[in-house]
C-alpha positions in Angstrom: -6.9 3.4 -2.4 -4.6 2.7 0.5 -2.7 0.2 1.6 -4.9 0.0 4.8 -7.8 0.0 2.6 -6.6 -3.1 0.0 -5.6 -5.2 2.5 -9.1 -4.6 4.1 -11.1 -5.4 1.1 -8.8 -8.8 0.2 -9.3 -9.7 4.2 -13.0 -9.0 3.7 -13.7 -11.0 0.4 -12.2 -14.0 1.8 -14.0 -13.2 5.2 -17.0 -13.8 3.1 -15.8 -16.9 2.0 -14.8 -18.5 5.4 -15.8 -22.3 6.8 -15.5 -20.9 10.4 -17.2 -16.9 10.7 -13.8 -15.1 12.2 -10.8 -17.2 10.7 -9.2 -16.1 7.6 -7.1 -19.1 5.9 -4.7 -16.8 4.0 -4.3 -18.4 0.6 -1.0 -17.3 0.1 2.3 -15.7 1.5 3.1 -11.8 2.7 4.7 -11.3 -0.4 1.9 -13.1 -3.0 -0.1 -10.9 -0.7 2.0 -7.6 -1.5 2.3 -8.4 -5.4 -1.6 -9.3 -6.1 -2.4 -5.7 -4.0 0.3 -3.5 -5.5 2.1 -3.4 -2.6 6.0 -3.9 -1.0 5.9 -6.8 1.1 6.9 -4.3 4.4 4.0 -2.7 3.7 1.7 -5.2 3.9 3.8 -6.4 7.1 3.1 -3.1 8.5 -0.5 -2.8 7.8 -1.2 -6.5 9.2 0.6 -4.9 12.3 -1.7 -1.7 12.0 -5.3 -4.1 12.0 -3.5 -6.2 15.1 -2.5 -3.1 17.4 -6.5 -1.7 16.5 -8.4 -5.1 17.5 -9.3 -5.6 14.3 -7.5 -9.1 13.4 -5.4 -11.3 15.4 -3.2 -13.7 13.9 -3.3 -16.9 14.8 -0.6 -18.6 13.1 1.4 -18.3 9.9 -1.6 -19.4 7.6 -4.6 -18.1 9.5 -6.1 -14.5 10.8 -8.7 -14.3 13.0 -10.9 -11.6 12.7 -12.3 -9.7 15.8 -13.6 -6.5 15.0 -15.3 -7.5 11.5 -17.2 -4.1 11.1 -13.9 -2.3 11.4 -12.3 -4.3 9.1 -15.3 -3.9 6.6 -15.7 -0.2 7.5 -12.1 0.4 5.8 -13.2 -1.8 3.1 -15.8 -0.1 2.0 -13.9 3.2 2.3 -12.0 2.4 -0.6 -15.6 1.5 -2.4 -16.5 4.8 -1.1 -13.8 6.5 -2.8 -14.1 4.7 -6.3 
């Protein structure tokens, strides 16, 4: 699985789990990010960067992501299901 990919499916799950239907509250920091996915903290940077330059999430502050291409997001997702 990528990096694209994990950060995908964690921005997904919580997605599902979200009061308003396109902001993400990100529970926790780049770098708790990085360790729970198996990733460097740049890398996750990177691929946050990535989603924003495609459309597919915009951030909105330091704690919150909106999401504005939600198929996209879910379509790289579900790569990585695809894959397993």
């Amino acid at each position: 699985m990528n990096a694209t990919e994990r950060v995908a499916t964690f921005l997904s799950h919580l997605l599902q789990n979200a009061p308003v239907d396109d902001v993400i509250r990100l529970p926790m920091t780049r770098n708790a990010i990085a360790d729970y996915l198996g990733l460097t903290t740049e890398t996750v940077s990177r691929t946050f960067t990535r989603l924003r330059r495609e459309g597919v999430v915009c951030p909105v502050n330091t704690h919150d992501v909106q999401v504005k291409n939600a198929s996209r997001l879910r379509s790289y997702a579900t790569a990585q299901a695809l894959a397993a």
